[in-house]
N, C-alpha and C positions, 0 to 999 in steps of 0.2 A: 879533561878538555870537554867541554861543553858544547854540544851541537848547536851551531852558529845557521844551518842553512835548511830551508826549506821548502820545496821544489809545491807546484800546484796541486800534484797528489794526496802528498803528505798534509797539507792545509784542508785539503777539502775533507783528508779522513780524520781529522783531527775535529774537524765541525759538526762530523756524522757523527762518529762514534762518542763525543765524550761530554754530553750534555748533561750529565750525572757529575762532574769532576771539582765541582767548588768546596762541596765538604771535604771529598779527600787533599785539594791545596792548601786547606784550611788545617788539616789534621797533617795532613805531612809535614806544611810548614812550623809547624806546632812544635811536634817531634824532632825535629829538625835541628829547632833552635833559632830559625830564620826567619827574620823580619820582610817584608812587603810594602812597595809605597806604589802607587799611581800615578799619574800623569795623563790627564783624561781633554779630548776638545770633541769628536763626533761622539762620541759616547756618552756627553754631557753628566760625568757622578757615577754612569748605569755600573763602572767596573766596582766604584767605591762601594756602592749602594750593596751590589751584591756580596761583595765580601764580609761587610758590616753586618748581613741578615744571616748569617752562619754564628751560632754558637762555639763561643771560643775564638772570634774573631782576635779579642783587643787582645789576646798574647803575641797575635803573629803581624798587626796591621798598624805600620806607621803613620802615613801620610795618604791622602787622598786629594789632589789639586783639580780642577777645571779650571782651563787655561781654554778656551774659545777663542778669542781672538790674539793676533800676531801680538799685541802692546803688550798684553798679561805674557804669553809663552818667551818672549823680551825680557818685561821688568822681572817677573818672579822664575821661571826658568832657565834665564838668559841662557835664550835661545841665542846664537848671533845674526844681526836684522840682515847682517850679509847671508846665511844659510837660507834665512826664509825668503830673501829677495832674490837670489841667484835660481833657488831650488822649488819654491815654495811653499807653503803652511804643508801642503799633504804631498812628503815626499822621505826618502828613506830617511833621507840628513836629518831631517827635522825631528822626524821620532827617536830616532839616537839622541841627538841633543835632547828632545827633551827629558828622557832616560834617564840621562845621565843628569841633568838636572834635578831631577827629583829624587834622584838618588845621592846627589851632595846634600839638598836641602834637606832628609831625612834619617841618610846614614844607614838606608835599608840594607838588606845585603842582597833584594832581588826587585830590581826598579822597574817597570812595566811603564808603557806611553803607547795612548795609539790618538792618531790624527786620519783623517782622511773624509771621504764624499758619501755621507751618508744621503743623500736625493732628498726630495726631489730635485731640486739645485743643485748646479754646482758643477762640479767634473768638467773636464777635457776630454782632447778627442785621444790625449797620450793614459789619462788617468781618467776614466767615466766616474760614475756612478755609482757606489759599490768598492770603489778601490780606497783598502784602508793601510796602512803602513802599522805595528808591531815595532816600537821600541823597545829594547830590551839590554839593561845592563846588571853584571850581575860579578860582583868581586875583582872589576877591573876589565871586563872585555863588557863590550856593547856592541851590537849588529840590529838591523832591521827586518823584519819579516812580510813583506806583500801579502794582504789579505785579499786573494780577488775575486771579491763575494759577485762581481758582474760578471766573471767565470761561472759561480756557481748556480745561476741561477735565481740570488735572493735580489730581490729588486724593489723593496722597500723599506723607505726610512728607519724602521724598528725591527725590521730585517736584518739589516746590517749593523744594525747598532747590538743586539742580542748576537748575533754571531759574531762579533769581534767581541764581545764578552768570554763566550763560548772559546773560541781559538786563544785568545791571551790566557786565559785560565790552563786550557790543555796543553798551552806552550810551555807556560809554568812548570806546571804541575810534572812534565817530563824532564824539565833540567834540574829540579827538586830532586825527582825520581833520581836520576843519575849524579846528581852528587849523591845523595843516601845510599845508592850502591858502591861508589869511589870509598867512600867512609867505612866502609864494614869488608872490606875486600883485606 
């Protein structure tokens, strides 16, 4: 069973500690056997891009989408315009769907989406600035992860856009980690 939940701590040390951790996603996922697809809107590519600049990439990398606006995360991830209307573009619902989206359209076996308010525009008084949502489906469960980089302290545009690189990666990279352990036990 795959750790589904992530309290603020756990987020923020996962931001601290693990800005080294794209080669080993890259090499784990390798090993592994496990493919990787994206689902990218405040990140604009930034998740694809990185994955792409590691050697050894195209064994482990399916798909890489940006989806910015509501119409594309609709037509190409049908999103449903009911979840982005009731919930809005940057909320847990939506990065699950789009997850799971991009993980039907690629058949990955570990789907990644992050949406949310990377500034200076933008945010609510419920969701500021900084607040990103971590979609995440992997072999049939899907969950959201709160990235609350306005918790953290990071309060700019490529601030937060680097640090949801950073945490999607480390989030990775531990439920990787822990099936690899499931597997040899």
């Amino acid at each position: 069973m795959i750790k589904q939940r992530y309290d603020f701590d756990e987020v923020r040390k996962i931001y601290q500690e693990n800005q080294k951790q794209l080669d080993n996603l890259v090499q784990l996922s390798c090993e592994n056997g496990q493919t990787i697809a994206t689902a990218e809107s405040c990140t604009g590519g930034l998740l694809s891009q990185k994955i792409t600049a590691v050697p050894g990439a195209s064994q482990m990398f399916a798909l890489g989408i940006c989806t910015y606006t509501n119409e594309m995360k609709t037509a190409i991830l049908h999103v449903p315009e009911s979840t982005l209307h009731t919930y809005t573009a940057v909320s847990p619902q939506t990065a699950i769907a789009m997850a799971n989206g991009v993980a039907a359209l690629s058949y990955a076996d570990l789907a990644l989406s992050v949406t949310g308010y990377a500034g200076p525009g933008g945010g609510t008084s419920e969701h500021p600035v900084g607040t990103v949502f971590l979609g995440v489906a992997y072999h049939g469960t899907a969950f959201a992860v709160h990235l609350p980089f306005d918790r953290m302290g990071v309060s700019t545009r490529e601030g937060v856009r680097q640090g949801t690189a950073v945490c999607a990666f480390g989030i990775a990279r531990e439920i990787l980690m822990e099936e690899s352990v499931c597997r040899n036990i």
